[in-house]
C-alpha positions as CSV (number, residue, x, y, z in Angstrom):
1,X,0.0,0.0,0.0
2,X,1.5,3.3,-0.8
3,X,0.2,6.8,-0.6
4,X,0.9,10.7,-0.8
5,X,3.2,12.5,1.7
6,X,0.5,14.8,2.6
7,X,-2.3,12.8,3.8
8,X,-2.3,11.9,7.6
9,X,-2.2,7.7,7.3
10,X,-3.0,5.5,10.2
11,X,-3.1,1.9,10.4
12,X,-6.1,0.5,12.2
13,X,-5.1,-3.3,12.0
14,X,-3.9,-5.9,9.4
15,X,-3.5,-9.2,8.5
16,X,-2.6,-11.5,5.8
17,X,-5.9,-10.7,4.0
18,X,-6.3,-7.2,5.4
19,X,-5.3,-3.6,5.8
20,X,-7.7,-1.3,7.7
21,X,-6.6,2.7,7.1
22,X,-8.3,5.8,8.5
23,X,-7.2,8.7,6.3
24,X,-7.0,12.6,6.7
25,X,-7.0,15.1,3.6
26,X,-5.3,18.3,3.7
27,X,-8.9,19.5,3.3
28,X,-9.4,18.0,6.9
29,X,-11.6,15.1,5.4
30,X,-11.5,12.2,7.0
31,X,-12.2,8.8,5.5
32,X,-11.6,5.3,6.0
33,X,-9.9,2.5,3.4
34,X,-9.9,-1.1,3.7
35,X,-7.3,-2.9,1.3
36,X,-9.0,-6.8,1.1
37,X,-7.1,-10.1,-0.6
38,X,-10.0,-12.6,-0.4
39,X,-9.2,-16.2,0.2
40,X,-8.8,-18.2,-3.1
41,X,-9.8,-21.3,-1.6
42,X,-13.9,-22.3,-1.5
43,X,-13.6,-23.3,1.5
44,X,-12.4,-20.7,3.0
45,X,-14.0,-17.6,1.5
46,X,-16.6,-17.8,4.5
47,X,-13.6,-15.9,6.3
48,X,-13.4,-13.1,4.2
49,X,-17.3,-12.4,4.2
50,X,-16.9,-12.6,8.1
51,X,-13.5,-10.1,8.0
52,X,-16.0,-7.8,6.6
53,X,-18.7,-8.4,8.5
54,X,-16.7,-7.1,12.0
55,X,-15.2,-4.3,9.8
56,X,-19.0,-2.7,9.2
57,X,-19.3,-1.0,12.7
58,X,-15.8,0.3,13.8
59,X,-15.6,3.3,12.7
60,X,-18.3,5.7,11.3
61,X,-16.6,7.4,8.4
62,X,-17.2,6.9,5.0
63,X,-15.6,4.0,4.0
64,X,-14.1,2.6,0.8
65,X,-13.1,-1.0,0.7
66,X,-11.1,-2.6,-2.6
67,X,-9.2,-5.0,-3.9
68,X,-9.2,-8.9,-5.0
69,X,-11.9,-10.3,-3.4
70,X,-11.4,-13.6,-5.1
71,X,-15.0,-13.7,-6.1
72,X,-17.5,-12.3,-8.9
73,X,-20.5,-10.0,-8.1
74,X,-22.6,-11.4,-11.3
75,X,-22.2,-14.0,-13.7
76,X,-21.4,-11.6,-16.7
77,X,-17.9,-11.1,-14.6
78,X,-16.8,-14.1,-15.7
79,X,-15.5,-15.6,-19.6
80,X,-14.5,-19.0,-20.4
81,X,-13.5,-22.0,-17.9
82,X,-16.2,-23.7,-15.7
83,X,-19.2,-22.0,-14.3
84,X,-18.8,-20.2,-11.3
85,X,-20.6,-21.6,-7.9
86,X,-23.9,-19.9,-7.6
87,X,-23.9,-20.4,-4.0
88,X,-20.1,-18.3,-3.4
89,X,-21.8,-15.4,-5.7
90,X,-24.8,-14.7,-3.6
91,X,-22.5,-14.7,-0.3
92,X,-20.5,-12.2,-1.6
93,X,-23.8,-10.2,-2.7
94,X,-25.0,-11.4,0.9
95,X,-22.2,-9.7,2.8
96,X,-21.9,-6.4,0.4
97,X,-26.0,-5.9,1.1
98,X,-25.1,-6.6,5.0
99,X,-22.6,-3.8,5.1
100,X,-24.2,-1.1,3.2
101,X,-21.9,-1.4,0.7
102,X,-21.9,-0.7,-2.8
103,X,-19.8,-1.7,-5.7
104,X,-18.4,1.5,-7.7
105,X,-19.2,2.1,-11.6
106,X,-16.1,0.9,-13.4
107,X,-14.9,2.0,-16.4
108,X,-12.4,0.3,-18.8
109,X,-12.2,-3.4,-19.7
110,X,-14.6,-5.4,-17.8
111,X,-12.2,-7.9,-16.3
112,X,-9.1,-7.4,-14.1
113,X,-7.9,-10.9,-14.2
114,X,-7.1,-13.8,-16.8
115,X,-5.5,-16.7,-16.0
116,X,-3.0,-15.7,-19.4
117,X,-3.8,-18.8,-21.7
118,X,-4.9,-18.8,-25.1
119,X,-7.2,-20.4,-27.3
120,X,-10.2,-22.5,-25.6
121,X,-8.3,-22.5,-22.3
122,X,-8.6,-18.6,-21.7
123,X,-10.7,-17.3,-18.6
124,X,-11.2,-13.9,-17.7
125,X,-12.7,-12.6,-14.4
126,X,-14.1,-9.8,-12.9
127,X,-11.8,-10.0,-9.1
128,X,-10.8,-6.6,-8.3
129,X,-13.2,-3.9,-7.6
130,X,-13.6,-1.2,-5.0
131,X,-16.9,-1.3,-3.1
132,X,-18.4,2.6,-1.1
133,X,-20.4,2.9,1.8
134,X,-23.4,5.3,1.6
135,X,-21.7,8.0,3.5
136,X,-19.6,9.4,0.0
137,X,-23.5,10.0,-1.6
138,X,-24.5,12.1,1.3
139,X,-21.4,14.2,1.1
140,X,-21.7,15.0,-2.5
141,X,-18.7,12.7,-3.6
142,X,-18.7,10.9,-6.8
143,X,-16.2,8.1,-7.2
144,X,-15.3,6.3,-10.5
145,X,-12.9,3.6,-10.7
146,X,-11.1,2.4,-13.9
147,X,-9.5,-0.6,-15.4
148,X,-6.2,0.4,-16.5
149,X,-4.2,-2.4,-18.0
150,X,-1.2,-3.8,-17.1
151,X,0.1,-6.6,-19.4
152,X,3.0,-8.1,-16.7
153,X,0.5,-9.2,-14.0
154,X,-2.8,-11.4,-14.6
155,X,-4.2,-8.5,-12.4
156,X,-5.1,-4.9,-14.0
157,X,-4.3,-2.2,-12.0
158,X,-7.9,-0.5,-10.9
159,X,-7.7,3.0,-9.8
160,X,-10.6,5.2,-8.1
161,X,-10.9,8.6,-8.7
162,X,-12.8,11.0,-6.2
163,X,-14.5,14.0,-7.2
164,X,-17.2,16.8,-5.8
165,X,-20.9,16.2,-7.6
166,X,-21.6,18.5,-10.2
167,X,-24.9,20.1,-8.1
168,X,-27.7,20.4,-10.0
169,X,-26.1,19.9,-12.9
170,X,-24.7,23.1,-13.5
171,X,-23.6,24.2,-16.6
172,X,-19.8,24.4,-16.8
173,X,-18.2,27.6,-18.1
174,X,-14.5,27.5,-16.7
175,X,-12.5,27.1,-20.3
176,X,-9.8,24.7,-18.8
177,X,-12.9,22.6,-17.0
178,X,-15.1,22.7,-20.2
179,X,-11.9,21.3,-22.2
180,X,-11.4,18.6,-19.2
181,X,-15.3,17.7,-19.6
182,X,-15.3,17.6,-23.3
183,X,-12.0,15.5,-23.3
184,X,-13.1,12.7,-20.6
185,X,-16.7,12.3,-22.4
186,X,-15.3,11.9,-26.0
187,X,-12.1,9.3,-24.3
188,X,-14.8,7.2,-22.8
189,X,-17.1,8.0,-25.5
190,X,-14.3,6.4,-27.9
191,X,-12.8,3.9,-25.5
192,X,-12.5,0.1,-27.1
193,X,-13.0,-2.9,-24.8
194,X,-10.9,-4.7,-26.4
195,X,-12.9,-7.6,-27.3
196,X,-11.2,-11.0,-28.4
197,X,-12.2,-12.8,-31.4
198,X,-14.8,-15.1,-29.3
199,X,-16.5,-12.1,-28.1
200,X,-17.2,-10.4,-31.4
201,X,-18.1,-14.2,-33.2
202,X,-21.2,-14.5,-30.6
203,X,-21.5,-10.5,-30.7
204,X,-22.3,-10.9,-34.6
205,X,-23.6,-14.6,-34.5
206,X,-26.7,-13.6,-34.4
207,X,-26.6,-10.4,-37.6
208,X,-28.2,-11.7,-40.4
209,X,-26.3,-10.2,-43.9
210,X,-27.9,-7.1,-45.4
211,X,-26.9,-7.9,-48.8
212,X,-28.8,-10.3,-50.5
213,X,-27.7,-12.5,-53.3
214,X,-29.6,-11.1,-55.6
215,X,-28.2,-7.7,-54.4
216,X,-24.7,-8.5,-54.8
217,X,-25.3,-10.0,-58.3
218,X,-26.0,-6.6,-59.6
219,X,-23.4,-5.1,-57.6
220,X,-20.7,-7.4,-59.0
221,X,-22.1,-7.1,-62.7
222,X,-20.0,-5.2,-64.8
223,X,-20.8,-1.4,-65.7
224,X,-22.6,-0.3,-68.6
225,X,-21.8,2.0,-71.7
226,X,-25.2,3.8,-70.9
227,X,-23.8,3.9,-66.9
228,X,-20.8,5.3,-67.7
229,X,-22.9,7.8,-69.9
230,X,-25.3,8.9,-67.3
231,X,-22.2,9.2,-64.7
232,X,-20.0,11.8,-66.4
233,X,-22.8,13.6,-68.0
């Protein structure tokens, strides 16, 4: 865990799959940050949903709790390989709903893990995310988190950025904000997934062709003298 000289960092506890953090802003804002590693093993993700569970009531700031949870939140988090335990998703769901947590709007690539195979082999998973109490909506905070990749780690790194609500939707008239605004919507706007070949086969399985036979007979036939006549005069 690293972070910036001028934010007042405490250490609440730790473990092997935990690092609580109460944090203080230069702005005086005080917040709280919970780094998790979720147990791999079946069997034992039962202790990670109870890690969180004590974590809910020790402190009352707003609280932001991330990292690899080990798990999926919905089925759609999860490409190739066997199909995921129905039982371990609606824990995790269980335990998020029991906390008053909720998982942050992520932008990028949809997964943050693949096990780095190729061909029929290849599985990609939604792992890493970072998960908001209720407290940041009240205080007018919006927080967006994005997939950035990072091709020497099966992980992407995920980052979350903070920022004040726009209040009421305000118009923006700042040239240097307008420019920032304009610039973000058009990068996301324009932003590819980068979908494998599997993904756009079943995205386009479906498309019937456009062109019918009979369409691309005439296309195909060679040009008249009378065509060529009626182009150029």
């Amino acid at each position: 865990m690293l972070w910036n000289e001028d934010l007042d960092f405490e250490i609440a506890s730790y473990n092997n799959h935990h690092i609580d953090t109460i944090i203080r802003g230069i702005d005086g804002r005080q917040w709280r940050c919970s780094e998790i590693y979720g147990h791999p093993e079946v069997g034992q993700k039962r202790h990670t949903w109870t890690l969180l569970r004590r974590q809910v009531g020790l402190f009352t700031y707003p609280w932001i709790c991330y990292g690899d949870f080990n798990e999926i939140l919905n089925l759609n988090e999860k490409t190739g390989g066997n199909d995921r335990n129905l039982s371990m998703v609606a824990d995790f769901k269980e335990v998020i709903n029991e906390c008053k947590l909720s998982d942050i709007e992520c932008r990028g690539y949809p997964f943050t893990w693949s096990n780095r195979r190729f061909g029929p082999h290849f599985v990609e998973e939604k792992l890493d995310r970072f998960l908001g109490s209720q407290e940041w909506e009240v205080g007018g905070i919006e927080l967006i988190a994005y997939n950035l990749d990072l091709w020497c780690s099966d992980h992407s790194l995920v980052m979350l950025k903070m920022q004040e609500r726009n209040k009421g939707n305000k118009w923006v008239v700042d040239e240097e904000e307008v420019e920032k605004q304009f610039c973000e919507y058009f990068a996301e706007l324009f932003t590819s997934t980068k979908p494998t070949t599997d993904h756009i086969s079943a995205a386009l399985s479906d498309l019937g062709p456009t062109v019918t036979v009979e369409m691309n007979q005439q296309l195909d036939n060679p040009f008249t003298v009378e065509e060529v006549f009626a182009t150029l005069s």
